[in-house]
N, C-alpha and C positions, 0 to 999 in steps of 0.2 A: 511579508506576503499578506494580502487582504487575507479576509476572514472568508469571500467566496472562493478565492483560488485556493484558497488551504482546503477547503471540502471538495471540490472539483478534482484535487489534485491528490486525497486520503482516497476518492472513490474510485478514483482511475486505478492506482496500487491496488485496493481491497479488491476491485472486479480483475486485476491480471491483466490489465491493458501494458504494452510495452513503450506507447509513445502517447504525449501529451502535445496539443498542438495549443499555442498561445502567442499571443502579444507582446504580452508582459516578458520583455528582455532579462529583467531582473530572478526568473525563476530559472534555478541550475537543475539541472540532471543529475542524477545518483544510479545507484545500483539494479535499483528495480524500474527507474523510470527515464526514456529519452527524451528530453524537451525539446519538440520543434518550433520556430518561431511562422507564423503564417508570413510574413515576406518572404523566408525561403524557399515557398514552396509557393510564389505567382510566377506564371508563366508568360 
């Protein structure tokens, strides 16, 4: 994981966000965080 996604992704946890939306197919999901990919969600 870049060095920007890992801070995007420590602050989304540390503020209590439940989903993370990104690009980057390579970042999984855990216990505290859902990762959505933005293709998933163009309509």
């Amino acid at each position: 994981m870049k060095f920007i996604d890992a801070l995007h992704y420590a602050t989304a946890i540390r503020s209590g966000c439940t989903f993370f939306i990104t690009n980057d197919l390579g970042i999984k999901s855990n216990h505290m965080l859902h990762i959505v990919s933005l293709s998933s969600l163009k309509a």
